[in-house]
N, CA, C and O atoms as CSV, one atom per row, in Angstrom:
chain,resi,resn,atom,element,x,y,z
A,1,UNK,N,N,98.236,1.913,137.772
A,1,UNK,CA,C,98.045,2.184,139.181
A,1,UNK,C,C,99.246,1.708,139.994
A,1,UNK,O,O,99.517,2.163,141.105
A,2,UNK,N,N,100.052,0.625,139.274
A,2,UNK,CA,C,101.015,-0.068,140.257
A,2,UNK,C,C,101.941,0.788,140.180
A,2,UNK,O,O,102.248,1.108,141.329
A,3,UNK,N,N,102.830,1.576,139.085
A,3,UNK,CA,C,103.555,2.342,138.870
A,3,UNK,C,C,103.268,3.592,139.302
A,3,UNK,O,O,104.303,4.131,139.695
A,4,UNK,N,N,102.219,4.360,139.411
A,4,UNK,CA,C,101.671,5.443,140.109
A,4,UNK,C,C,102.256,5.112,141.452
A,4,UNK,O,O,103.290,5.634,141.871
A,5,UNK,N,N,101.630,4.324,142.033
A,5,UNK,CA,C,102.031,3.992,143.584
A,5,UNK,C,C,103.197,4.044,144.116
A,5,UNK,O,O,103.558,4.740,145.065
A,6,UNK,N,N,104.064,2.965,143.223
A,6,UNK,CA,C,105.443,3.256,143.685
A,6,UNK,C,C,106.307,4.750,143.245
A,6,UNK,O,O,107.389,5.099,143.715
A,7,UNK,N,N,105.539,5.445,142.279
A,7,UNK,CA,C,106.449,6.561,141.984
A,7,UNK,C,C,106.485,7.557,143.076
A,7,UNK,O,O,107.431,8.203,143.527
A,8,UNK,N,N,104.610,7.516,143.552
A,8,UNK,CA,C,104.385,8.349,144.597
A,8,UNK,C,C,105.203,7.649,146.035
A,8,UNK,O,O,105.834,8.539,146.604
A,9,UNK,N,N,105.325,6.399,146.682
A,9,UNK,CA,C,105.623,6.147,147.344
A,9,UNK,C,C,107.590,6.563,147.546
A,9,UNK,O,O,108.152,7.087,148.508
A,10,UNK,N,N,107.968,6.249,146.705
A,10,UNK,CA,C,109.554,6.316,146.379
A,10,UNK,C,C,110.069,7.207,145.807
A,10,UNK,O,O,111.298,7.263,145.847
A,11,UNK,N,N,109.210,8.371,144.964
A,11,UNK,CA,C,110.262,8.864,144.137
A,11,UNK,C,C,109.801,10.311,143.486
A,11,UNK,O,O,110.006,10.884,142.416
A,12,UNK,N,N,109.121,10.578,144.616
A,12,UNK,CA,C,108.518,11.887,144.594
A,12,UNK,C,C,109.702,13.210,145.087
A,12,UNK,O,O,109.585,14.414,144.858
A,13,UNK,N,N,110.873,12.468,145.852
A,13,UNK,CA,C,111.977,13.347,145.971
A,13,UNK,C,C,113.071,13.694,145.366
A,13,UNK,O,O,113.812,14.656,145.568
A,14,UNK,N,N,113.165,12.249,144.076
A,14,UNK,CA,C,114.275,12.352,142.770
A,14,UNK,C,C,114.423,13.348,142.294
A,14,UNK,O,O,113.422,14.048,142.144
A,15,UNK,N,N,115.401,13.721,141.961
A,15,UNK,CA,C,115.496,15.093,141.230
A,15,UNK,C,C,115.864,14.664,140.218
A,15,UNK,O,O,116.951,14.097,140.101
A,16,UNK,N,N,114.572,14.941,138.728
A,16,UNK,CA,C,114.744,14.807,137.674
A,16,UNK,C,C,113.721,13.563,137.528
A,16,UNK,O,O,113.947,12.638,136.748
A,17,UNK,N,N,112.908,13.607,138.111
A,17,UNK,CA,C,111.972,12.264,138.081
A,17,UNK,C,C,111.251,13.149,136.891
A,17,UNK,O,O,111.008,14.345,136.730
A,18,UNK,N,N,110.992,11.690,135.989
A,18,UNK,CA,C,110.164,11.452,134.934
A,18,UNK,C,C,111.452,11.684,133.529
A,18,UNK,O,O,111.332,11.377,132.343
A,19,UNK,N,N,112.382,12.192,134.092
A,19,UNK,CA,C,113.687,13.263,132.802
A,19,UNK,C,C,114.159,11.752,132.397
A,19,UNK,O,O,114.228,11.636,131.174
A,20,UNK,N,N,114.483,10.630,133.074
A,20,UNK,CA,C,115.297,9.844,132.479
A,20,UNK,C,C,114.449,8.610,132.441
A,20,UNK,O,O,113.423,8.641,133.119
A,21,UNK,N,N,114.766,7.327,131.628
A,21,UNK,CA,C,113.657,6.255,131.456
A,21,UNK,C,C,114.296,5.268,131.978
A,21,UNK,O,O,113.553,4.290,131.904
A,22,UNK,N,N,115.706,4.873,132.683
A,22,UNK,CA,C,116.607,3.521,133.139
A,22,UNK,C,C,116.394,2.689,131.841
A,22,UNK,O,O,115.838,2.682,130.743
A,23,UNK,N,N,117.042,2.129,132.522
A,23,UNK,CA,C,117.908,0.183,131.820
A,23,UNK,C,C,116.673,0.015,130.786
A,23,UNK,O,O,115.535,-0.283,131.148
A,24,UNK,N,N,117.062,0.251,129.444
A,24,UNK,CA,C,115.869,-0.506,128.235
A,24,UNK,C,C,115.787,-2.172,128.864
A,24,UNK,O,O,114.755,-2.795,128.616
A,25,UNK,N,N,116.693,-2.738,129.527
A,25,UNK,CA,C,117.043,-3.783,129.496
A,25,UNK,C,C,115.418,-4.138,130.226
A,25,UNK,O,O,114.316,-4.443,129.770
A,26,UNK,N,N,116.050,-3.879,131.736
A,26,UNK,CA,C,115.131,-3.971,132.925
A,26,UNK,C,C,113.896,-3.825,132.442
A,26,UNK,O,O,113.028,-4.692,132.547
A,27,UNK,N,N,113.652,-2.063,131.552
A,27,UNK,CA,C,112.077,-1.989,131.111
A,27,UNK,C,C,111.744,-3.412,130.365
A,27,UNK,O,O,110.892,-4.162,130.839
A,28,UNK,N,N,112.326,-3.674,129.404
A,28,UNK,CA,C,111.849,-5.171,128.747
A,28,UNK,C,C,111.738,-6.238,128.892
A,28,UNK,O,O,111.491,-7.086,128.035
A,29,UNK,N,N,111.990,-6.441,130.592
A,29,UNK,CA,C,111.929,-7.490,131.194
A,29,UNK,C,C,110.371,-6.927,132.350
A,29,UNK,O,O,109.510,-7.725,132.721
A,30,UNK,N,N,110.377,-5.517,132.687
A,30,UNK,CA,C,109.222,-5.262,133.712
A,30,UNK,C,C,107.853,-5.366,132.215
A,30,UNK,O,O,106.725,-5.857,132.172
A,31,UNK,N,N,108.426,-4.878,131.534
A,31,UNK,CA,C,107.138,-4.601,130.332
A,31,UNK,C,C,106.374,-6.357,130.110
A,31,UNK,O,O,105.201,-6.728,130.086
A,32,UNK,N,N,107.455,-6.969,130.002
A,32,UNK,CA,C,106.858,-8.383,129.742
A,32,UNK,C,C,105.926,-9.031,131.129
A,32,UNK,O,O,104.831,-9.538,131.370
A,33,UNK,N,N,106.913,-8.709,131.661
A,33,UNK,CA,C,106.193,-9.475,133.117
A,33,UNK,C,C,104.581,-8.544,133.134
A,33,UNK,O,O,103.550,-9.100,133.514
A,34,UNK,N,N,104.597,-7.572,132.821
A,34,UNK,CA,C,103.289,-6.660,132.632
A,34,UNK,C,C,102.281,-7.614,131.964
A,34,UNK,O,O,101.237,-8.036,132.460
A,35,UNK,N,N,102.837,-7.896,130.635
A,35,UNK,CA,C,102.307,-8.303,129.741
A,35,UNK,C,C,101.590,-9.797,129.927
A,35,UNK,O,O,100.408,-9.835,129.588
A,36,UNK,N,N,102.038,-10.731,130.309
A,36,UNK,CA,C,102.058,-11.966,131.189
A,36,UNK,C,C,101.111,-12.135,131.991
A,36,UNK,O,O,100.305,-13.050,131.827
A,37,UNK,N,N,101.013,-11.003,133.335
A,37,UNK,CA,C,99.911,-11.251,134.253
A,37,UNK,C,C,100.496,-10.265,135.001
A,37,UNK,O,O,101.437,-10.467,135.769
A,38,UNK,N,N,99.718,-8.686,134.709
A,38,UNK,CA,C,99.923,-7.246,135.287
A,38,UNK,C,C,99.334,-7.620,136.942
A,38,UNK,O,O,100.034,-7.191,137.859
A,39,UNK,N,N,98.537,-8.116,137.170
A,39,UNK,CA,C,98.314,-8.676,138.616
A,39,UNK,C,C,99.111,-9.168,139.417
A,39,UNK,O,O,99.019,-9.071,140.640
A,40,UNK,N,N,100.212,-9.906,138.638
A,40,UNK,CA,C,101.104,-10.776,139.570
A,40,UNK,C,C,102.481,-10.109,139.321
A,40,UNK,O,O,103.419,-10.898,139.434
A,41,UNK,N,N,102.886,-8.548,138.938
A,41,UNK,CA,C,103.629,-7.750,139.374
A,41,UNK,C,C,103.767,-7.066,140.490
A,41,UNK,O,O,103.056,-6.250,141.075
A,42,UNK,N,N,105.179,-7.706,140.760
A,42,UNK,CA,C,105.550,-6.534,142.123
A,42,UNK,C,C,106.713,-5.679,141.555
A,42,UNK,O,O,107.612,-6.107,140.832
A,43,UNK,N,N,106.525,-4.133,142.087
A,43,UNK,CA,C,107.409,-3.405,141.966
A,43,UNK,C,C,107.885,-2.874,142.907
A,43,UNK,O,O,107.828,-1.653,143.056
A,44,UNK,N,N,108.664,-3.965,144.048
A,44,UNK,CA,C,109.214,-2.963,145.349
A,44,UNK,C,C,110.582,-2.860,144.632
A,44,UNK,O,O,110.940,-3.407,143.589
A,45,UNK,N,N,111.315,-1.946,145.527
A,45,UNK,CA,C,112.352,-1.484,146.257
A,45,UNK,C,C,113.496,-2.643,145.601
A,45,UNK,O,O,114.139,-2.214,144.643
A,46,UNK,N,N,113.695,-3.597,145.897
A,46,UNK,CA,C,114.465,-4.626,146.294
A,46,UNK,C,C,114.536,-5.472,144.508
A,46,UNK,O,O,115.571,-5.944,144.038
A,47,UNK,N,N,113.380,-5.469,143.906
A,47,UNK,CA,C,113.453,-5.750,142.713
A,47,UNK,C,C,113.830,-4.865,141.504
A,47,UNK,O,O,114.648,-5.180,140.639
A,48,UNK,N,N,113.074,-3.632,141.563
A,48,UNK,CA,C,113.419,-2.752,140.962
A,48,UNK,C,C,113.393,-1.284,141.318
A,48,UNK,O,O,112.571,-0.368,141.347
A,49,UNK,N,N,115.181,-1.563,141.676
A,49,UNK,CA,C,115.417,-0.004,142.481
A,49,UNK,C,C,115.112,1.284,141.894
A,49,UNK,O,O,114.756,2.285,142.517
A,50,UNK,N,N,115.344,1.136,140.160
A,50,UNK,CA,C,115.539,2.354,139.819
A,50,UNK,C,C,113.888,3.169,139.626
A,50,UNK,O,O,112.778,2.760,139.284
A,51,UNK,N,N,114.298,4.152,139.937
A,51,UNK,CA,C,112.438,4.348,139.820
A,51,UNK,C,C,112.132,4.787,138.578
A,51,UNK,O,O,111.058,4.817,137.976
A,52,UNK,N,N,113.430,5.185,138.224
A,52,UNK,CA,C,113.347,5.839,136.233
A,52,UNK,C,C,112.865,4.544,135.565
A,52,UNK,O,O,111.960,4.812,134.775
A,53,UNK,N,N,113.096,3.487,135.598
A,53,UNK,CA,C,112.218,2.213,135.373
A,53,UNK,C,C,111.132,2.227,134.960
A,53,UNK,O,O,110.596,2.087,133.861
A,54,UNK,N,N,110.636,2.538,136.620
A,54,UNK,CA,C,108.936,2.628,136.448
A,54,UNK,C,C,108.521,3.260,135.635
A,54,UNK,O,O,107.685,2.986,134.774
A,55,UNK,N,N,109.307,4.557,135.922
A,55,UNK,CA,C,108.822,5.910,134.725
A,55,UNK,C,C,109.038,5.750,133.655
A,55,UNK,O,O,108.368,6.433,132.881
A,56,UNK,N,N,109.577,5.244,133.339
A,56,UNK,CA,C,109.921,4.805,131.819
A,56,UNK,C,C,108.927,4.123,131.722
A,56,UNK,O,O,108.094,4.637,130.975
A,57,UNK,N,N,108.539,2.876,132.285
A,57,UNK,CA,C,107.403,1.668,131.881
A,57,UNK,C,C,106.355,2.678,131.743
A,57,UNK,O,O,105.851,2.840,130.632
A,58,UNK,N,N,105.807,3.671,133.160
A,58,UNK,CA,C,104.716,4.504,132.600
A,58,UNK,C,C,104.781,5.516,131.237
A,58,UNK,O,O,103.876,5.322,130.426
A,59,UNK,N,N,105.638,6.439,130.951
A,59,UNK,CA,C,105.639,7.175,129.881
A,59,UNK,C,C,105.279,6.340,128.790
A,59,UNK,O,O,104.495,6.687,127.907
A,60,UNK,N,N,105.959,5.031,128.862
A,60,UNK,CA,C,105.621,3.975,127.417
A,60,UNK,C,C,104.422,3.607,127.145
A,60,UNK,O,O,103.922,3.506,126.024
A,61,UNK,N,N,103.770,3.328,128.514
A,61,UNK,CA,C,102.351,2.721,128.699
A,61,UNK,C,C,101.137,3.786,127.877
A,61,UNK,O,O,100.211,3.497,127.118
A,62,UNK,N,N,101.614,5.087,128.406
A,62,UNK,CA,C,100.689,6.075,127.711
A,62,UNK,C,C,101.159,6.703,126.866
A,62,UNK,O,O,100.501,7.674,126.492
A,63,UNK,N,N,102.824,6.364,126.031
A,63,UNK,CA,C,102.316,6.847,124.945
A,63,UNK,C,C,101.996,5.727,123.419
A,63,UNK,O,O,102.024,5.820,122.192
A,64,UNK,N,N,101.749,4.871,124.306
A,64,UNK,CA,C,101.682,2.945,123.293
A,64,UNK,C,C,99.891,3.080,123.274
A,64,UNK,O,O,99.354,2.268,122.521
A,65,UNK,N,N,99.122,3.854,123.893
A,65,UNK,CA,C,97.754,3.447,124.192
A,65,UNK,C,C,97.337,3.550,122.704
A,65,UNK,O,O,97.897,4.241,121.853
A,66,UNK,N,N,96.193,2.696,122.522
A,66,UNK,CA,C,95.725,2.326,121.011
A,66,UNK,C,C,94.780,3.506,120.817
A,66,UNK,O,O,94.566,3.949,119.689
A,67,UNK,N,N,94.283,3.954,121.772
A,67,UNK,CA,C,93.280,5.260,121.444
A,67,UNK,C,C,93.879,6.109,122.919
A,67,UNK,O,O,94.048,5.749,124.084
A,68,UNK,N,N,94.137,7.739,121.978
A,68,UNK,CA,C,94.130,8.821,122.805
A,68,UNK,C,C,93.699,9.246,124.340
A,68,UNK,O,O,92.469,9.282,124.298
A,69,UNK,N,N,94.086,9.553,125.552
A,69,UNK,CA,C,93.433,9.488,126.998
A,69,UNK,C,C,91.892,10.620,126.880
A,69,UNK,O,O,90.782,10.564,127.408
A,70,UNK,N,N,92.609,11.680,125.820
A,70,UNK,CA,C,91.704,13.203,125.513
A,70,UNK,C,C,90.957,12.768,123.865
A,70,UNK,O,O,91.348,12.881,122.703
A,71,UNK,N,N,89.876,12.307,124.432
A,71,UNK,CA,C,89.231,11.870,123.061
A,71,UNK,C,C,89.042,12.860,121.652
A,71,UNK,O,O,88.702,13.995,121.985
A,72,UNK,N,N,89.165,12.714,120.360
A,72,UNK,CA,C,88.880,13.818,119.566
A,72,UNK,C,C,87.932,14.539,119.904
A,72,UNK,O,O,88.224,15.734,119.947
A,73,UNK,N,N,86.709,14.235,120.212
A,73,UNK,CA,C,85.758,15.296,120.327
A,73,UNK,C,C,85.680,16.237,121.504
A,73,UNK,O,O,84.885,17.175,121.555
A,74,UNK,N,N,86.864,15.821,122.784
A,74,UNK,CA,C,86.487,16.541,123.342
A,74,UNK,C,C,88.109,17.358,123.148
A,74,UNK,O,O,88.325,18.412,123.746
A,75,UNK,N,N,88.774,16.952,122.580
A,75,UNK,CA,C,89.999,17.784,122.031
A,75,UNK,C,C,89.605,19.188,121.630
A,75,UNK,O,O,89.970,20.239,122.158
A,76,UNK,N,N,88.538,18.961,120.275
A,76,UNK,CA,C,87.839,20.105,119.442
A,76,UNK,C,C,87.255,20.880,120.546
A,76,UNK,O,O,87.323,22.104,120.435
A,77,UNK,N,N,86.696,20.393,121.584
A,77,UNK,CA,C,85.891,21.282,122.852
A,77,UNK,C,C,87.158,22.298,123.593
A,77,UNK,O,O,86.977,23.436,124.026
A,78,UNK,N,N,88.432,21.543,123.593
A,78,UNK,CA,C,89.348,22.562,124.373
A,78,UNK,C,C,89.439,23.677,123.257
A,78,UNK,O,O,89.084,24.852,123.357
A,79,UNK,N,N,90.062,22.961,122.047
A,79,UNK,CA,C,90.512,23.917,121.284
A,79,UNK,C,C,89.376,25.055,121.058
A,79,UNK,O,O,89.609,26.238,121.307
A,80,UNK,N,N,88.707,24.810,120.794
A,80,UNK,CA,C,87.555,25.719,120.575
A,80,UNK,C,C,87.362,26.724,121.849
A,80,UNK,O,O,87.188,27.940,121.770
A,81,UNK,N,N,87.422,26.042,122.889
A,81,UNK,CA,C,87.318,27.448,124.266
A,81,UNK,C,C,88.793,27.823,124.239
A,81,UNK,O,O,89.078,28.783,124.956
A,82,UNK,N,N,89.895,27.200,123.484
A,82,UNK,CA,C,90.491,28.549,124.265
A,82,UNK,C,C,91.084,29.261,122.615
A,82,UNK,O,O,92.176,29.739,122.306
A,83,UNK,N,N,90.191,29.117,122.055
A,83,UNK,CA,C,90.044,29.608,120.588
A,83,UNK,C,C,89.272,31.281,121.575
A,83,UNK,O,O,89.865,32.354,121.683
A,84,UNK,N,N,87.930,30.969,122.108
A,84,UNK,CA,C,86.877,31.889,122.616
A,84,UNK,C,C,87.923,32.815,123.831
A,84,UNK,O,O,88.029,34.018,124.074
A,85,UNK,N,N,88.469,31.790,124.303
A,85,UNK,CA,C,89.414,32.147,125.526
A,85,UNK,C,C,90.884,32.265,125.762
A,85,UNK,O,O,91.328,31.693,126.756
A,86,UNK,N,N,91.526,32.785,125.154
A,86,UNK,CA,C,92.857,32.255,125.661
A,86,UNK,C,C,93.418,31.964,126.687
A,86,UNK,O,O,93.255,32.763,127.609
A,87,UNK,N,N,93.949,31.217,126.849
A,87,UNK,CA,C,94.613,30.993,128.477
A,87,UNK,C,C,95.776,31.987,128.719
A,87,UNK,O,O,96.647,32.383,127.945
A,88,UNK,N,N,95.500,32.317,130.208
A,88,UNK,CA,C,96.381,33.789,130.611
A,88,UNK,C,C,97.215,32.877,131.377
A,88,UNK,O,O,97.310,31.674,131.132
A,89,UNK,N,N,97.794,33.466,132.276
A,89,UNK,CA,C,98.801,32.891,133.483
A,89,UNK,C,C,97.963,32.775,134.310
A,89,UNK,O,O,98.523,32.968,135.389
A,90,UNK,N,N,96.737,32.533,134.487
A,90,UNK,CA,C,96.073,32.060,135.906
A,90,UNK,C,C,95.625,30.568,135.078
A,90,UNK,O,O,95.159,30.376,133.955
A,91,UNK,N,N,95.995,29.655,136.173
A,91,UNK,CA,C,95.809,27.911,136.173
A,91,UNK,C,C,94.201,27.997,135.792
A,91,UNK,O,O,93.533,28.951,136.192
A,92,UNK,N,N,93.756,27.184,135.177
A,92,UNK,CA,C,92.402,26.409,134.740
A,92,UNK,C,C,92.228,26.444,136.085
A,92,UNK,O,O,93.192,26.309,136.838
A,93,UNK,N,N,90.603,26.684,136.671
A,93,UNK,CA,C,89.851,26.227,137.746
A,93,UNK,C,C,89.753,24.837,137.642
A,93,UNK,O,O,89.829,24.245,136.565
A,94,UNK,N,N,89.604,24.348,138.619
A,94,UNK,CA,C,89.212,23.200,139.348
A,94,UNK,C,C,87.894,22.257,138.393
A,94,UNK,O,O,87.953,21.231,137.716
A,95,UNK,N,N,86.569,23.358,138.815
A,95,UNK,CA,C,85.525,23.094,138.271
A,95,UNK,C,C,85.737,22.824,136.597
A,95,UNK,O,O,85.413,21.756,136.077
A,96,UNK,N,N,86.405,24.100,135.746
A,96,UNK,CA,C,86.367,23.869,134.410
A,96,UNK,C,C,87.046,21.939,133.992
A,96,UNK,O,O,86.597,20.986,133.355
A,97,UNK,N,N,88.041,22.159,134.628
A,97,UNK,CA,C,88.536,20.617,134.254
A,97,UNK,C,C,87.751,19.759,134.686
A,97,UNK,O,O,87.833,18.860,133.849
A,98,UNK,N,N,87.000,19.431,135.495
A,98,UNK,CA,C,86.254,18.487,136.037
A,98,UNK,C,C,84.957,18.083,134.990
A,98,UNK,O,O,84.263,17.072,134.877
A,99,UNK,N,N,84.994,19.323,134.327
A,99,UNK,CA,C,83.582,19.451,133.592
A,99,UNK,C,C,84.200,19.475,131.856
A,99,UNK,O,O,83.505,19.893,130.929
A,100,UNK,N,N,85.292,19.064,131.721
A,100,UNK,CA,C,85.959,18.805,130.556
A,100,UNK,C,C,86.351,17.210,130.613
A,100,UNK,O,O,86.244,16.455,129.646
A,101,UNK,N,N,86.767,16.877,131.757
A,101,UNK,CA,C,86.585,15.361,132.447
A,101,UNK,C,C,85.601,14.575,132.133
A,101,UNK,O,O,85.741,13.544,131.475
A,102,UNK,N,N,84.264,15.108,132.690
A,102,UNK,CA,C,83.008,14.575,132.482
A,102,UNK,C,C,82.202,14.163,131.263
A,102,UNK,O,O,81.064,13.706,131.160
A,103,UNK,N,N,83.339,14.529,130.180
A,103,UNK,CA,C,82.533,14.610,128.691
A,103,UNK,C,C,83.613,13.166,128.479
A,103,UNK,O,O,83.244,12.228,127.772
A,104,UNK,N,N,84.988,13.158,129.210
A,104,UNK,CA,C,85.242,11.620,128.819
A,104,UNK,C,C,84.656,10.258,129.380
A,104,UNK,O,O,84.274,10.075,130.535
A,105,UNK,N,N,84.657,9.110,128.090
A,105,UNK,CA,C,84.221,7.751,128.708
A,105,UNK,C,C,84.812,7.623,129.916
A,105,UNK,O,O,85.723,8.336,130.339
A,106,UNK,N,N,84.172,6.493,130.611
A,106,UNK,CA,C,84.335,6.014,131.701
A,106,UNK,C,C,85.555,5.686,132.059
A,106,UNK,O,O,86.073,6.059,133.112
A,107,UNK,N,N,86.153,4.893,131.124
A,107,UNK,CA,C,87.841,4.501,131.432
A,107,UNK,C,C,88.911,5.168,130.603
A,107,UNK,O,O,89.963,4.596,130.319
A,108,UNK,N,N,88.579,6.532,130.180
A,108,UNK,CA,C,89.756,7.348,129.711
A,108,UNK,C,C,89.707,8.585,131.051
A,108,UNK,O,O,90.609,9.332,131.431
A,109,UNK,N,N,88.275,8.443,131.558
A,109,UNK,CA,C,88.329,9.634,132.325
A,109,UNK,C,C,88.956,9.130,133.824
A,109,UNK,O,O,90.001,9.593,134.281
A,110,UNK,N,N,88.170,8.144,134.475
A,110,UNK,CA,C,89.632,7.519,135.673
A,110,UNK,C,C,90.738,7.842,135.112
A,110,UNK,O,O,91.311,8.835,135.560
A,111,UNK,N,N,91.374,7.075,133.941
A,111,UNK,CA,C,92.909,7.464,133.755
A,111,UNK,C,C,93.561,8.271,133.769
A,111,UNK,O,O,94.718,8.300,134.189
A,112,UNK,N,N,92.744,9.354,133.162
A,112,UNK,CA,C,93.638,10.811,133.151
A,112,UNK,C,C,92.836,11.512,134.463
A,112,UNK,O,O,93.105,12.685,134.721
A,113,UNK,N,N,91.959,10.870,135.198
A,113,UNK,CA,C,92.553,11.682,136.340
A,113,UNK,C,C,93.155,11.205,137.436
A,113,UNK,O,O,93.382,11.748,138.517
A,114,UNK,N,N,93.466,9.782,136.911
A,114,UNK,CA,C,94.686,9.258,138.091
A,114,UNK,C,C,95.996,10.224,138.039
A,114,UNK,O,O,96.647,10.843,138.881
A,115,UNK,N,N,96.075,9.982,136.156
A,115,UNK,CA,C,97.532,10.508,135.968
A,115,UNK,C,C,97.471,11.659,136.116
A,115,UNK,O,O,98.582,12.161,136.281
A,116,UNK,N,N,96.268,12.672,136.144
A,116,UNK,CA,C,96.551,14.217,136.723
A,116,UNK,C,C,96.780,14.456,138.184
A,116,UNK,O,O,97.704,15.157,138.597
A,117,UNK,N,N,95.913,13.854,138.951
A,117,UNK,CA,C,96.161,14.007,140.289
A,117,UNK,C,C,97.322,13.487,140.726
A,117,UNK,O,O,97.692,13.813,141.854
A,118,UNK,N,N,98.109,12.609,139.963
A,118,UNK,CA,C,99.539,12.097,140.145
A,118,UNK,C,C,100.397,13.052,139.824
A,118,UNK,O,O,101.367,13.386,140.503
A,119,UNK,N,N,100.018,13.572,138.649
A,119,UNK,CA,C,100.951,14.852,137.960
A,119,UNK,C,C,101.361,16.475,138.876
A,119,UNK,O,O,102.266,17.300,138.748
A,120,UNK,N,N,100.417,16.379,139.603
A,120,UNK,CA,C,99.754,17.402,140.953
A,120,UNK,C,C,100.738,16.930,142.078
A,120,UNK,O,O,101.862,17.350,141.803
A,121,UNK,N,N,100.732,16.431,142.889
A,121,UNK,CA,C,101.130,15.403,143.200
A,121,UNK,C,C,102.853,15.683,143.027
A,121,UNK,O,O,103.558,16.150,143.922
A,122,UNK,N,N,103.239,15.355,141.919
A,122,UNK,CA,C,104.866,14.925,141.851
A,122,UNK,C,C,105.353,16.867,142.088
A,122,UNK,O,O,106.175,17.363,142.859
A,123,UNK,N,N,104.432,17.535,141.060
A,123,UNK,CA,C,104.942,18.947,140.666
A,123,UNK,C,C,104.849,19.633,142.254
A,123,UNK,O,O,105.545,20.601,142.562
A,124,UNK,N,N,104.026,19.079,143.066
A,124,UNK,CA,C,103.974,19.993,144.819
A,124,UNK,C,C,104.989,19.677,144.752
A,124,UNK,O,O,105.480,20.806,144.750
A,125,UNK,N,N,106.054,18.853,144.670
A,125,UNK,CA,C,107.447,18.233,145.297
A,125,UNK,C,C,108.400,18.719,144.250
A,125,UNK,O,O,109.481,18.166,144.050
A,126,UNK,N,N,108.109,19.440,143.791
A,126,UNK,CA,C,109.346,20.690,142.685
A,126,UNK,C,C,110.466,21.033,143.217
A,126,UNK,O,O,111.532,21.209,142.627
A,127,UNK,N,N,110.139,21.186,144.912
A,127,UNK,CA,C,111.324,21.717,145.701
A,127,UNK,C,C,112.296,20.815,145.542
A,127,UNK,O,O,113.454,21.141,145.282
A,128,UNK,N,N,111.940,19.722,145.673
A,128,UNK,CA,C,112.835,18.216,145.654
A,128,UNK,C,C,113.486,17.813,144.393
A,128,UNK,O,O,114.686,17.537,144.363
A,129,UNK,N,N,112.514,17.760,143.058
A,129,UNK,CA,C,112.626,16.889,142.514
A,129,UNK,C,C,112.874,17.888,141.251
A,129,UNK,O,O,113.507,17.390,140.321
A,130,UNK,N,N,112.495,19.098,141.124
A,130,UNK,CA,C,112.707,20.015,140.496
A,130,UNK,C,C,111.748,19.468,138.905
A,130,UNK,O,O,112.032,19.595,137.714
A,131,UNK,N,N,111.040,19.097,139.324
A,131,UNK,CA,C,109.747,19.109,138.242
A,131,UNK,C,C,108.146,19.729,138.364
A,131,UNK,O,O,106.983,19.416,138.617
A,132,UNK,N,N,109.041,20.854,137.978
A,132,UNK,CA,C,107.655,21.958,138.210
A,132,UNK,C,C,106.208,21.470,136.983
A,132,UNK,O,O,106.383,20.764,135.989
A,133,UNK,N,N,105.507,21.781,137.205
A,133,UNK,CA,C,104.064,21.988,136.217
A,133,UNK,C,C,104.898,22.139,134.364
A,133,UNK,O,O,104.773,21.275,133.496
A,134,UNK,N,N,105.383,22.948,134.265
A,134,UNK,CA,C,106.068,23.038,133.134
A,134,UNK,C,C,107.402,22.364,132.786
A,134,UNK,O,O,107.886,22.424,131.656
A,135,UNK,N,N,107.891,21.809,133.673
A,135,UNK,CA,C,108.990,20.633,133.462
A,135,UNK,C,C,107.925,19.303,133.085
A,135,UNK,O,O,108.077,18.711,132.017
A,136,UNK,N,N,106.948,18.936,133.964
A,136,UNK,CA,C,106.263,17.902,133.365
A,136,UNK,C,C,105.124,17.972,132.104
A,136,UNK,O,O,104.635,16.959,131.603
A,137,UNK,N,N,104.783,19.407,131.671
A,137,UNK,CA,C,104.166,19.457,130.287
A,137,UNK,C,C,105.102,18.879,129.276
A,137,UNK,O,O,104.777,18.832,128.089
């Protein structure tokens, strides 16, 4: 959530946000301080400018998670509808995802829809940042 915040707050106009990860250095010094006491992180401006940082700390965060955000069983549920369905060039409704959502636990399903509505979010600002929907798949 802390990294969400500042990405949305700061760095929704980068061009090329999410493309690069900054300083391994910096990440292994923000990752620890994570690690330590994620409460008593600050990520302004003034500490850590680069926002590829953050993004880096987030990309790591989810792809280090010990279990999957899209649980197996409801993996087999996509694959299977768009086994029935293929997906055309018109976007998934609203409703269908919500109701593919709803089949995840409690704390995989907040997460991925923080990080979707974040993902929403960065891709409106494509003009800017030139990370369309398919730059961030």
């Amino acid at each position: 959530q802390k990294c969400v915040g500042q990405i949305e707050h700061r760095g929704l106009r980068v061009v090329g946000l999410y493309r690069l990860c900054g300083s391994a250095a910096v990440k292994k010094e923000l990752r620890d301080a994570f690690e330590r006491d994620s409460a008593a992180v600050c990520l302004s401006e003034d500490l850590y400018p680069d926002i590829n940082v953050i993004t880096g700390i987030l990309k790591d965060y989810l792809r280090e998670l010990p279990t999957p955000l899209i649980t197996q069983p409801l993996y087999q549920v996509v694959l299977e509808a768009m086994a029935r369905d293929p997906p055309n060039r018109a976007p998934p409704t609203t409703e269908g995802t919500r109701g593919l959502l709803s089949c995840l636990p409690d704390v995989e399903r907040a997460t991925l829809t923080l990080l979707l509505d974040h993902l929403r979010l960065v891709s409106s600002f494509h003009a800017y940042n030139r990370m369309t929907p398919q730059n961030l798949a």
